[in-house]
C-alpha positions in Angstrom: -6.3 -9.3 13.5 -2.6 -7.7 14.0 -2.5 -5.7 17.2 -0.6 -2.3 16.5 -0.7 0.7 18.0 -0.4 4.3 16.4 2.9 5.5 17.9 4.4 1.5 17.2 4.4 2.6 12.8 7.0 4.5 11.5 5.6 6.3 8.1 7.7 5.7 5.0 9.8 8.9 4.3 9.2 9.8 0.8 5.1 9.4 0.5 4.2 12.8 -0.5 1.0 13.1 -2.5 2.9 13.1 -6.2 1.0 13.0 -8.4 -7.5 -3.9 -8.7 -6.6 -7.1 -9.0 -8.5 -10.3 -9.8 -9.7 -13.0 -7.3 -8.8 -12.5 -3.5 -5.7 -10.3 -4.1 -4.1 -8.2 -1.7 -1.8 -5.4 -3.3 0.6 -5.6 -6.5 3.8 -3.6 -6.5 4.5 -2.7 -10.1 8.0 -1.3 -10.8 8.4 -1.2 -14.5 9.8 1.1 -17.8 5.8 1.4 -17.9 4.4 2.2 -14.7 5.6 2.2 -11.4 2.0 1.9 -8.9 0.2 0.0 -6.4 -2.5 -1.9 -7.1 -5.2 -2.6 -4.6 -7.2 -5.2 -5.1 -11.2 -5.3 -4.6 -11.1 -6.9 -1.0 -8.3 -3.8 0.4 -10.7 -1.4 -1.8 -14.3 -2.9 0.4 -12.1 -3.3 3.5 -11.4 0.5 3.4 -15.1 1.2 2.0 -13.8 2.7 -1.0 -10.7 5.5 0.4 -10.1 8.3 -1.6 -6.0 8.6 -0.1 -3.5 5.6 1.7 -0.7 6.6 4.0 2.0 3.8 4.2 4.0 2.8 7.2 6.8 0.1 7.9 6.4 -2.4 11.1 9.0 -5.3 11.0 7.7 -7.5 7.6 4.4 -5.8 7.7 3.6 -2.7 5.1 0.7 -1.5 7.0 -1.8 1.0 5.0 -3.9 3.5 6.4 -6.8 5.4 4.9 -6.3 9.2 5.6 -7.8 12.8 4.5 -6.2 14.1 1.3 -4.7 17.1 3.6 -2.6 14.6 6.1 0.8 15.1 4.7 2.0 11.9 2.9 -1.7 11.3 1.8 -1.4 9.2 -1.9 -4.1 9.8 -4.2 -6.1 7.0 -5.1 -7.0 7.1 -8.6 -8.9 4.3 -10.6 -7.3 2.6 -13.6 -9.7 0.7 -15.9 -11.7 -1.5 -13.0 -8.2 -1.4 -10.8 -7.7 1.7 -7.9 -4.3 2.0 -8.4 -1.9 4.6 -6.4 0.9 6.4 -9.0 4.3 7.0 -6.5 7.4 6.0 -8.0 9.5 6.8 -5.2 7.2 5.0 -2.9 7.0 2.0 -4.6 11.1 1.9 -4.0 11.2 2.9 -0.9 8.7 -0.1 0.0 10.9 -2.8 -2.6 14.1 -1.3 -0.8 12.7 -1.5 2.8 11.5 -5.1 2.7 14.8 -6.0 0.8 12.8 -7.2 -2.4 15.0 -8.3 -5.8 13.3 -6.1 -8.2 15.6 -6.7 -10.8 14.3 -8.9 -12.4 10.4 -9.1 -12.2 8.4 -6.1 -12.9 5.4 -6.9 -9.9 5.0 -8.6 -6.8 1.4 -9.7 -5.4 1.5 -9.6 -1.6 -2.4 -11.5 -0.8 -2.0 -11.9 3.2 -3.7 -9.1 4.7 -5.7 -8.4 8.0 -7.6 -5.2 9.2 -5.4 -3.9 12.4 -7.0 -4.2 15.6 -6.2 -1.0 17.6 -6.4 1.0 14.5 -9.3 2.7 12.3 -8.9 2.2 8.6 -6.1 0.5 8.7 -4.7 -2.9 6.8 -1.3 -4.6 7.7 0.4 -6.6 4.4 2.8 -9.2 5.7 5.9 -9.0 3.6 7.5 -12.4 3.0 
């Protein structure tokens, strides 16, 4: 498990509510003409026991995602897309491809699959960046 603390994440500035993969998975960043969203795979989905809105927050090469009330400002819906839960934030998903310095010019998704729950931290999951 990742040992954080609360006041150690700094929250990505533009989450404001706006608006699964196969096998192990982690998340998918999808930033394309078609749909820009996150993807949460099954295993974030039972690791969270099936969250209704994910906050994000940025910790060195770690995207770490926290499952908060739909009132906590920068709350994301969670909405469910076919079998996927899926989040719908544009501006999020650049800030996040932006932040960890990720060439999204040419590829339309990136699958990040090493996650761990956070010790120190209720309802939270840190995704290492590579």
């Amino acid at each position: 498990m990742i040992k954080l603390e609360a006041q150690d994440l700094v929250a990505a500035k533009s989450v404001a509510n706006k608006g699964n993969s196969y096998g192990l998975g982690g998340i998918t960043l999808v930033y394309h003409d078609k749909g820009k969203r996150v993807e949460l795979s099954n295993r974030v989905v039972q690791m969270f026991e099936d969250p209704t809105h994910i906050k994000f927050f940025f910790k060195d090469n770690l995207l770490i995602l926290l499952s908060v009330n739909e009132d906590e400002d920068g709350a994301n819906l969670i909405k469910s897309m076919g079998t996927r839960k899926v989040i719908y934030n544009a501006k999020l998903i650049k800030e996040i491809l932006e932040h960890f310095k990720i060439d999204y010019k040419s590829k339309t998704s990136f699958t990040f699959n090493d996650i761990e729950a956070v010790n120190g931290i209720d309802d939270a999951i840190a995704v290492k960046i590579k």
